[in-house]
C-alpha positions, 0 to 999 in steps of 0.5 A: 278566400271566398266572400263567405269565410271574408264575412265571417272574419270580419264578424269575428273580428268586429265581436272580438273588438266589441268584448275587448271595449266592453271589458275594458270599460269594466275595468276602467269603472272597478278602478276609478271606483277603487281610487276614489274609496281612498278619499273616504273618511272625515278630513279637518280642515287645518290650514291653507297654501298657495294662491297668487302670493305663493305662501307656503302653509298656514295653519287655520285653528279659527275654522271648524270646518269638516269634511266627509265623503263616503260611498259616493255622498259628503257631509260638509260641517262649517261651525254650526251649518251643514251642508250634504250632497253627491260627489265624484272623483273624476280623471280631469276637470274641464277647466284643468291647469293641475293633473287630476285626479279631481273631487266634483262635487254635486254636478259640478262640471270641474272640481279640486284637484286631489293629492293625498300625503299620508294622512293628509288631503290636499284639495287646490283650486283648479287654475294656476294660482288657486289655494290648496286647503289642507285636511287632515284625517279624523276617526270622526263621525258626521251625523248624514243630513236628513232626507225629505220625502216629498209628498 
């Protein structure tokens, strides 16, 4: 081969590369997009579990406690105070004991790892002895916060 044909295939191989990494990154972003719509919805918290004792589930009837997350933004209901923001299903949580997938909240850099049980969400603290809190699915729906326009 001469050094003119040499050229050309390493370019074709460097644009080839480049198409797979973008394509893949686009896919990537679909399905972490279409994992965390499953999350969506309004979730009553109903009890808890874990924590250093290892208790298994005990159910909270004195916590009024809602939450919901949709299209990328949630509305936390406790009594009368409310309480709205942006969130995020993440791959890992920075300070990760438990496999994720993780439910970020705001900003933050780690969250609550996520598991979902038919119609319940399971949300644990992200260390080794940390408390899982129980919601259950609710066809509820919360009134978003009001947006501030800034003047």
């Amino acid at each position: 081969m001469n050094s003119f044909t040499m050229k050309q295939l390493w370019l074709f191989i460097g644009a080839s590369a480049l198409i797979l990494l973008t394509s893949k990154a686009a896919c990537d972003k679909g399905n972490r997009h279409k994992a965390s719509r499953q999350y969506e919805g309004t979730w009553q918290y109903i009890g808890r579990s874990g924590g250093i004792a290892g208790f298994r589930f005990k159910v909270d009837t004195s916590a009024r406690l809602f939450l919901q997350l949709e299209d990328s933004t949630y509305v936390r209901l406790s009594g009368s105070n409310k309480q709205c923001g942006t969130y995020r299903v993440v791959s890992e949580s920075s300070r990760a004991i438990i496999k994720g997938p993780y439910l970020a909240f705001d900003h933050a850099t780690s969250g609550s790892a996520l598991r979902l049980r038919n119609d319940t969400l399971i949300l644990t603290q992200p260390f080794a002895d940390g408390m899982s809190g129980w919601y259950i699915k609710r066809d509820t729906l919360l009134r978003p916060c009001l947006k501030t326009s800034k003047k």
